[in-house]
N, C-alpha and C positions, 0 to 999 in steps of 0.2 A: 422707599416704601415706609407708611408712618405706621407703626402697631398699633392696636387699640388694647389696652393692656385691663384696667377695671372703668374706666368713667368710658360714655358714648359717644360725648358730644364733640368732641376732633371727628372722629371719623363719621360721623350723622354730617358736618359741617360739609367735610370732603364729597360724600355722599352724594349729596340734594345739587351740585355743580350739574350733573350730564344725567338729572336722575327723570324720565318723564313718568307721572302718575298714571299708573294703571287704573284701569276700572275695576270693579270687586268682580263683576261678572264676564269673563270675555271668554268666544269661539273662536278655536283656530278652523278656520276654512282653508283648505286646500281645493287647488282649483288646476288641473294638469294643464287646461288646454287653455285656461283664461278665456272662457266663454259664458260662466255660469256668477259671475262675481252679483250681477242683479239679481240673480233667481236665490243666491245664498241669503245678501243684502235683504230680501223681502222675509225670510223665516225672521232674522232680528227684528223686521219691522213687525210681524204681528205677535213676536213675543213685546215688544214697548204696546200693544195697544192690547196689552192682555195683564200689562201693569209692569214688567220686566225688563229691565235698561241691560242689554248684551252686547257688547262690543264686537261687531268681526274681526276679526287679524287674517289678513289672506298669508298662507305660507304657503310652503313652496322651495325644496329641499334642493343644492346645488347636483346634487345625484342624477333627480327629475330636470332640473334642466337641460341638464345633458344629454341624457335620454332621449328628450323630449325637441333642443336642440333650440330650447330660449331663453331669453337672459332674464335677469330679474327685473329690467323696464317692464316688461309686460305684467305683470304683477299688480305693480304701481298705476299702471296705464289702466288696467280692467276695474281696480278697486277703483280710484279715483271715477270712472268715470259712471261707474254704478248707483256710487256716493250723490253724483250731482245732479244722473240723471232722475233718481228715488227722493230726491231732497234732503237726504238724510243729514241731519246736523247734529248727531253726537258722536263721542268718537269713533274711531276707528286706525286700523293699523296693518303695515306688511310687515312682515316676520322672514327672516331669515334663519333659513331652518336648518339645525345641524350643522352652524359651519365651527370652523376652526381657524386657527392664523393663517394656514393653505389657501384659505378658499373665503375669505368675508370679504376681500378687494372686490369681488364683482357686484356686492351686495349696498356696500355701504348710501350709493345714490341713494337708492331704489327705496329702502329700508329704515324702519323707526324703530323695530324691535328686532333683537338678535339673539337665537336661541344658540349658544354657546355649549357645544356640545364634548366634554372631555371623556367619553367613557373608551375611549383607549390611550388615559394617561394612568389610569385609575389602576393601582399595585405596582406603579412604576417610584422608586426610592426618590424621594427630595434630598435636597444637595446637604452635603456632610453638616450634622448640629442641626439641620433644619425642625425633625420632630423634635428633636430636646429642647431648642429653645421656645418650640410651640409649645410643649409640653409646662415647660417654665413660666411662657407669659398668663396659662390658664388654671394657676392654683384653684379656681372654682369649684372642681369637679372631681375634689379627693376624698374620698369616701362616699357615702351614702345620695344621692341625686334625687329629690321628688320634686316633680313638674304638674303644675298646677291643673287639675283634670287628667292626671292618670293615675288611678288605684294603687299602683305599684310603682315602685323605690329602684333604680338601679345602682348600683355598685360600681364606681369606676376609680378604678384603682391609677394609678401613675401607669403600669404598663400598660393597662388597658386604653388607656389617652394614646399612648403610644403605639399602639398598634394600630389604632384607627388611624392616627395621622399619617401612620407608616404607607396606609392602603391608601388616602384621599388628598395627603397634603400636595405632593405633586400635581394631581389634578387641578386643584383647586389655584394652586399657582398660573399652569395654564391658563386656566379662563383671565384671572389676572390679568396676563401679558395678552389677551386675546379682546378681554375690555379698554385695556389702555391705549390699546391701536387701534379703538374705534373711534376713542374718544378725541385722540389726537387728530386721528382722518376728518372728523367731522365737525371738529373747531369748536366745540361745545354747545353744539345742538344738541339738546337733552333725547332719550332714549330710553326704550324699556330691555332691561338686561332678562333671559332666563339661563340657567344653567341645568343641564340635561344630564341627571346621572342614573338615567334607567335601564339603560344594557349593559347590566352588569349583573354578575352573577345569580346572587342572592337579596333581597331586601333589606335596606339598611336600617336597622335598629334605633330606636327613638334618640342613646345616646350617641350614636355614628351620626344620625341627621343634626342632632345639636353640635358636634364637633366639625362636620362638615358647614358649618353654617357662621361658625364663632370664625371657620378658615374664611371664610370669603368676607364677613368683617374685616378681619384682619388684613384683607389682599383691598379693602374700600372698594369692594364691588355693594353701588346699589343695586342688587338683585330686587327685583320683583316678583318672579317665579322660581320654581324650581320644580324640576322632575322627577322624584325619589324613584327608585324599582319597590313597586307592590308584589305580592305575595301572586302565582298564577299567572295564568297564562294570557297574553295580550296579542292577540292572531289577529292578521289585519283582516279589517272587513267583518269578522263573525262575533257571538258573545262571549263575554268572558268565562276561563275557563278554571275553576279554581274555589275554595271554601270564600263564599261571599260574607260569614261569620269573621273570618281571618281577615281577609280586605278591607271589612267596615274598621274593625278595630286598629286595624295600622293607618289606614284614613283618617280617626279620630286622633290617635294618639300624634301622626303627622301635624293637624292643625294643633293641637296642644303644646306641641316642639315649636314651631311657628310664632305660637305667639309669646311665649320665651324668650326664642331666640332676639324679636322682634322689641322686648320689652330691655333685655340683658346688654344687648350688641347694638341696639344704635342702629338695625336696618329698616328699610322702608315699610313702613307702619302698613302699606298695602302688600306687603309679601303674600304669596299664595302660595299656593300647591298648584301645580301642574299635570293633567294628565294625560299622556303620550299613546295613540293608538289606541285614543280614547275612544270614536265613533264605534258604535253598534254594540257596546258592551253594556248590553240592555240591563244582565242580572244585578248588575254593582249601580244601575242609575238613583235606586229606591235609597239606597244606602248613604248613596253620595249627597244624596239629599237630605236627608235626616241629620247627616254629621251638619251640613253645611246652615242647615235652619239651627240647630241646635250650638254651634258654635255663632253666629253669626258671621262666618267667612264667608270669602269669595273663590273662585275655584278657578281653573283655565283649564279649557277641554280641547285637546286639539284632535280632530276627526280626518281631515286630511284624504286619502282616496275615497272614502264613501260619496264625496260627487262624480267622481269618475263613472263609477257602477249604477249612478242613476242616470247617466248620461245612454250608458246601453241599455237600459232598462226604457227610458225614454224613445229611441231611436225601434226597439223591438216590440214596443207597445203602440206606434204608430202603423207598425204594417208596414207592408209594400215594400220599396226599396231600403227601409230603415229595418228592419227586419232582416233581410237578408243581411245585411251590413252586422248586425249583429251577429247572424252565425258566421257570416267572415270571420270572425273577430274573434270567437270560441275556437275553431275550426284551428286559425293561426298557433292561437296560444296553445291548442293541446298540442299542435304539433312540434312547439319550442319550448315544453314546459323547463327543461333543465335547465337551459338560456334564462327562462324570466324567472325562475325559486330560487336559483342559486344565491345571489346578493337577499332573498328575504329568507332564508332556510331557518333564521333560529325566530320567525314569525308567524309563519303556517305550521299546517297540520294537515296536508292534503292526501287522504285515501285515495291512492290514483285509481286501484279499483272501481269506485263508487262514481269514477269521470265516468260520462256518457260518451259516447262515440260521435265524432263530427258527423258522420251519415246519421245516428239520431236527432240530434240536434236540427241539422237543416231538414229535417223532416216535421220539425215543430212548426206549430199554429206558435201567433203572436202571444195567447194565451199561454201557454206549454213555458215556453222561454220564458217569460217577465216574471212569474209563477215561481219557475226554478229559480230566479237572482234575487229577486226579490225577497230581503232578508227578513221574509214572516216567520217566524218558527212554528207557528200552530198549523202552517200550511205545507199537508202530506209530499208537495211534490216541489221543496226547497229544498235546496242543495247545498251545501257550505261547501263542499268541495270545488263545485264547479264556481259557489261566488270568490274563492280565496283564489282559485287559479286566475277569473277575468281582472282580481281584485289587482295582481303583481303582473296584470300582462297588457298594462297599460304603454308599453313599447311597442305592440302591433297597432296601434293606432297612431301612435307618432309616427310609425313609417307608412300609414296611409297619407298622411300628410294634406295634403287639401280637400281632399277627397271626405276623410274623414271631418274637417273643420266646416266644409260646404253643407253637412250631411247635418250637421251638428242646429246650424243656422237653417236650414231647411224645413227641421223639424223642430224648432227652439220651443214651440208651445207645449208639447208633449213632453220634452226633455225638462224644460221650467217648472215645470209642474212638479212632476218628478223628485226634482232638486229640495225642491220650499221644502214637499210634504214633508220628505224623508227627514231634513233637516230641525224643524219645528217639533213636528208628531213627536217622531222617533229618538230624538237626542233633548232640545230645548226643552219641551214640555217636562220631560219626565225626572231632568236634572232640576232647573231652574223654576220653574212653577208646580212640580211635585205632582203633578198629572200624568197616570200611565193610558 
């Protein structure tokens, strides 16, 4: 391994071999069933004729595969062929989501970005001398610290270097050994790197993100993204929960670390900010936007089940047999809720209370249902509870299996629909063209 000690240009050199350029503005699409990859592909296309160049990334987490019981060819297969059948000729990308050295072998075909996920390396000890001599190649950061666009000065003492490397340097190593085995797998086809360190406790501090960032210089990861943990709560499917004053600010001072880091270390001049279980956190869209017009950044938002849940919103808004199939589909999941919360428990926030009864539910008009998923807040008879439980109970539908896929294709116009709105309206618009 070659350190990058004060100049950039070794490790910028090392860098740019396996590094593929990100675009400033990209959506992570997630897609469970790989049946909506055109209906996602269409929200990009009317944000470019609305002036706005957004890249898809279909992802698509080894977990959900398994679950779901498909490999990551499909993926590749749905984007690809949404891409050619739409025309679409800018870029685009699959993403491998959350894997690790375990689990990216099945990925590497399939895949041109790879979200590298350590956050159970992270407070695990690096190997004996490892912080001290991190500690030693980064006399930078002794005393007083002010970063260009943030009001306030940190203090980072020798120990304090050291404690943060104490908590991240091992991590950061991983991704390390986790980049270099992709890079080897795939013969120097260039690729977009993210590294995910958002399930983790608390939010990392402007100089923990700089020092976590000088580590992955130093490991020649060309990172292009990166997933900090922000302040609040990120529940899949519903809004944020949490001081959007406190998020805006750690969002600002994150791109201010960024381009730092970016300026200091020798990384890819397109580095972003990442955000994770990013779809439907309508209250921080206004925010994210302002930081992002006001920095001139680019951001990556990965949204991820919110196509799932317009998939049944689609199927129950069509009536008749797609309707029904939707309350199949509540009905199941309330009756397996501990089965499908357990693996998201520290993501929801589900008042089981406030669940409706499956004998309510199948007693719903197609209105009643769509109403209740449909993630409107100003509308009396939504439900967050019952959207967070359809939101993690997308394994009653993989065991419906063709049933559910036939249903899907049956009713693709409604469901299409669905998909775009939610996507554009609701998430594109309000981030990337600053329209609520």
């Amino acid at each position: 391994m070659h350190h990058n000690t004060n100049t950039n240009t070794n490790t910028q050199t090392t860098m740019m071999n396996h590094y593929l350029k990100f675009e400033k503005y990209t959506v992570g699409v997630g897609d469970r069933f790989a049946h909506q990859a055109a209906a996602q592909l269409q929200a990009c296309i009317l944000a470019a004729q609305s002036g706005v160049a957004i890249s898809p990334t279909w992802n698509k987490s080894n977990r959900e595969h398994n679950i779901i019981g498909s490999e990551p060819a499909s993926v590749r297969a749905a984007a690809d062929a949404a891409v050619k059948a739409a025309g679409w000729a800018m870029p685009y990308y699959v993403d491998a989501d959350h894997i690790g050295l375990q689990t990216v072998d099945r990925f590497l075909d399939a895949s041109d970005f790879f979200t590298i996920d350590v956050a159970d390396y992270i407070g695990k000890p690096a190997g004996p001398g490892a912080v001290e001599a991190f500690a030693d190649r980064h006399p930078e950061w002794s005393g007083n610290l002010q970063l260009a666009g943030i009001d306030r000065r940190f203090d980072i003492s020798r120990g304090e270097v050291e404690r943060i490397a104490g908590k991240y340097l091992y991590a950061v190593q991983e991704a390390g050994k986790v980049y270099r085995h992709i890079v080897a797998a795939k013969g120097g086809t260039p690729f977009v790197t993210e590294i995910s360190l958002d399930e983790t406790d608390l939010p990392q501090t402007p100089p923990e993100l700089l020092i976590i960032l000088a580590a992955i210089a130093d490991e020649e990861i060309p990172i292009q993204t990166i997933a900090p943990k922000f302040t609040g709560r990120f529940n899949k499917g519903v809004d944020y929960v949490g001081d959007v004053a406190q998020f805006e600010r750690e969002f600002n001072e994150d791109l201010c670390v960024i381009a730092h880091a970016i300026q200091r270390y020798g990384l890819p001049d397109t580095l972003k900010l990442s955000v994770h279980s990013g779809s439907d956190k309508f209250s921080i869209y206004p925010a994210m936007h302002r930081a992002l017009a006001k920095h001139g950044c680019g951001v990556h938002l990965k949204t991820a089940g919110t196509t799932w849940l317009e998939e049944v919103i689609g199927l129950a808004e069509h009536g008749g047999e797609g309707l029904q199939l939707a309350k199949e589909i509540y009905a199941e999941a309330l009756a397996h809720i501990d089965e499908l919360c357990a693996p998201y428990a520290t993501v929801i926030d589900i008042h089981r209370a406030k669940l409706p009864t499956a004998a309510e539910v199948n007693a719903w008009t197609s209105e009643l249902y769509v109403r209740a998923l449909r993630h409107n807040q100003s509308d009396p008879l939504f439900n967050a509870n019952l959207r967070q439980l359809l939101h993690v109970g997308f394994k009653v539908a993989a065991k419906l299996g063709p049933r559910y896929l036939q249903a899907l294709c049956a009713y693709e116009a409604s469901v299409a629909k669905n998909v775009t709105a939610n996507l554009y309206e609701r998430h594109l618009k309000p981030i990337f063209l600053g329209r609520c």
